[in-house]
MITORNU-249019 format. One record per residue (C-alpha): x, y, z; residue in one letter. Coordinates in steps of 0.05 Angstrom, whole numbers, plus 5000, padded with zeros to 4 digits. Each point is the difference from the previous one (the first is absolute). Example, Ala and Ser with C-alpha at 12.3 -4.5 7.8 and 13.67 -1.06 7.14 Angstrom:
BEGIN
<site x="5246" y="4910" z="5156" residuo="A"/>
<site x="5027" y="5069" z="4987" residuo="S"/>
! end
This chain:
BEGIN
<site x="3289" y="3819" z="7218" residuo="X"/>
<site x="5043" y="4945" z="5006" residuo="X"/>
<site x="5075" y="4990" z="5005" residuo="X"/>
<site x="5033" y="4979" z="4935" residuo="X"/>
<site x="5034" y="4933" z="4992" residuo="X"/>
<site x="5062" y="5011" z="4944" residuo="X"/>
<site x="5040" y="4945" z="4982" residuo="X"/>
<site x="5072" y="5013" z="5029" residuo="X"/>
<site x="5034" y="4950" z="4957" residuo="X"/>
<site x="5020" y="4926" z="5001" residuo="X"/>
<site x="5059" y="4957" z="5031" residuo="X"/>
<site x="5022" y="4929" z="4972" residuo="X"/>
<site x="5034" y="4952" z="5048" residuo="X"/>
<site x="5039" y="4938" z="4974" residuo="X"/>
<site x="5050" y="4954" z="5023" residuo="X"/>
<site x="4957" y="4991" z="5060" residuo="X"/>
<site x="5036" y="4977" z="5063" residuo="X"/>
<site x="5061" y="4961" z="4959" residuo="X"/>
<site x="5058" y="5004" z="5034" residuo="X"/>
<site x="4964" y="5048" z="5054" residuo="X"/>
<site x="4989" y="5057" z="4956" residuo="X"/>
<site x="4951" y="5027" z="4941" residuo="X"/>
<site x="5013" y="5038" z="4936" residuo="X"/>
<site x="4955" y="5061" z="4994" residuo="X"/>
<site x="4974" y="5060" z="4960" residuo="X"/>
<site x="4961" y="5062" z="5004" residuo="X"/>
<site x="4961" y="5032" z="4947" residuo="X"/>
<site x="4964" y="5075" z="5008" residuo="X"/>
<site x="4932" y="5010" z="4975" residuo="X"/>
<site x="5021" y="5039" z="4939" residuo="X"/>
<site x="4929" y="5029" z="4991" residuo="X"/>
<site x="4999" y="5030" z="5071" residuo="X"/>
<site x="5049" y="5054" z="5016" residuo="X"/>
<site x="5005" y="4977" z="5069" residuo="X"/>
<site x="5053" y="5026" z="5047" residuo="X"/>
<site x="5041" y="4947" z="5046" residuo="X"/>
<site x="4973" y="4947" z="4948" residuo="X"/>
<site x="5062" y="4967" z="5005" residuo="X"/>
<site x="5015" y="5003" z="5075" residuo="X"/>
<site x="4933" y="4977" z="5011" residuo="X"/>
<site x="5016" y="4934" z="4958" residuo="X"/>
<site x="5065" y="4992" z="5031" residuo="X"/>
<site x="4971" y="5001" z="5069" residuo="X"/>
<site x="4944" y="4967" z="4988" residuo="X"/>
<site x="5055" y="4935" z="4959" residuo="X"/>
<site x="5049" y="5010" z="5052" residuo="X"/>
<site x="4941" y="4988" z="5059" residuo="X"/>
<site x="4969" y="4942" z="4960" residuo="X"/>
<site x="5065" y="4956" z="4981" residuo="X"/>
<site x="5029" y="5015" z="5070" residuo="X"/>
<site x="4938" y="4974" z="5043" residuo="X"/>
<site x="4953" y="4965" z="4966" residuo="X"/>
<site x="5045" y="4963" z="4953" residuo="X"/>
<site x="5059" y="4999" z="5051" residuo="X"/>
<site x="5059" y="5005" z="4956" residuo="X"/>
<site x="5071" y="5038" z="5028" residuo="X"/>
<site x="5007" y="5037" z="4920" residuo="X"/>
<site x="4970" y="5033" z="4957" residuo="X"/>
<site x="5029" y="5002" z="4923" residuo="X"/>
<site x="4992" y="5048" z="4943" residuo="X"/>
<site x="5028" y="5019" z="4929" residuo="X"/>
<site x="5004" y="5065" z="4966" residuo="X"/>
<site x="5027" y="5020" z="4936" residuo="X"/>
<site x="5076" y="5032" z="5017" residuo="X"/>
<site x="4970" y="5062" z="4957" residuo="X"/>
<site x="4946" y="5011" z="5047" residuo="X"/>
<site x="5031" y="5050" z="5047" residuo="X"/>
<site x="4936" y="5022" z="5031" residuo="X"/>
<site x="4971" y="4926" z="5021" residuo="X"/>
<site x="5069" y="4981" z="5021" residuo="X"/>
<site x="5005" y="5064" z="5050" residuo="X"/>
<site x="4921" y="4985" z="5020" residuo="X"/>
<site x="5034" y="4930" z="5023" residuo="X"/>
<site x="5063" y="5023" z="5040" residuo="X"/>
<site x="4958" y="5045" z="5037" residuo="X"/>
<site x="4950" y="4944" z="5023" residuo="X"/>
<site x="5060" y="4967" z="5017" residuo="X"/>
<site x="5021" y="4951" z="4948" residuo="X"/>
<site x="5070" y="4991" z="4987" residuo="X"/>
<site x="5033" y="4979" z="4935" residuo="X"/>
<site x="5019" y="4920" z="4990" residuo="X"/>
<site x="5020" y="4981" z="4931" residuo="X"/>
<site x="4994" y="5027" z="4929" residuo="X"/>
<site x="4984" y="4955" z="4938" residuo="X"/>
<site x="4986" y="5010" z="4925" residuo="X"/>
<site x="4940" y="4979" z="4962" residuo="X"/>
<site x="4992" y="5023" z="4922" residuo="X"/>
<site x="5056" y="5051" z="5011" residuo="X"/>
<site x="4967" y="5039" z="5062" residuo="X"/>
<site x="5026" y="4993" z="5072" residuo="X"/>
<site x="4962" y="4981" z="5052" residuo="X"/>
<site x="5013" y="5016" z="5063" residuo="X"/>
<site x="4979" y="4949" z="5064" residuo="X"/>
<site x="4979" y="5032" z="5066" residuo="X"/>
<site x="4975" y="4980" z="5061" residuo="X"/>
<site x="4980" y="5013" z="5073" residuo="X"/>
<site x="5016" y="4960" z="5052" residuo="X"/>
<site x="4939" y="4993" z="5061" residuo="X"/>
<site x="5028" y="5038" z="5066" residuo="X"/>
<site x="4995" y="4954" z="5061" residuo="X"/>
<site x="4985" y="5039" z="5065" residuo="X"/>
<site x="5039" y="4975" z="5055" residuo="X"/>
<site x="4966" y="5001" z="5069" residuo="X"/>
<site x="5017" y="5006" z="5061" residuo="X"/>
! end
């Protein structure tokens, strides 16, 4: 038999490569109960906006209620930038900055 292809899920870019970064986000297959669905998106955004588009950020925003996609980000490493309001929600800006390797 052969190996089954599942849909993991879907990431939209924007903002591409103004002001050297781009505004992202990640969205899980819903229908598949996949685990690491998210970490395999954020790897697979992080990889992609880093080399192929070459951009030092990455940008997000989450809901300020949304305590388990805000902890999903600060353990891939985004930090927390600014907060704004839209239709009486907060929103809550993150982003990762690209790690530059020094060598020797």
């Amino acid at each position: 038999m052969g190996r089954q292809q599942k849909i993991v899920g879907s990431i939209n870019f924007s903002q591409i490569g103004l002001h050297n970064f781009v505004e992202f986000g990640l969205y899980t297959n819903s229908f598949e109960q996949l685990k690491g669905a998210g970490r395999i998106l954020e790897a697979v955004a992080i990889s992609y906006a880093f080399r192929e588009l070459s951009v030092s950020k990455l940008k997000l925003e989450v809901f300020s209620n949304n305590e388990r996609e805000i902890n999903f980000y600060k353990k891939c490493g985004f930090k927390l930038t600014d907060m704004k309001k839209v239709n009486n929600k907060d929103i809550l800006h993150m982003e990762k900055r690209k790690i530059v390797e020094s060598r020797q």
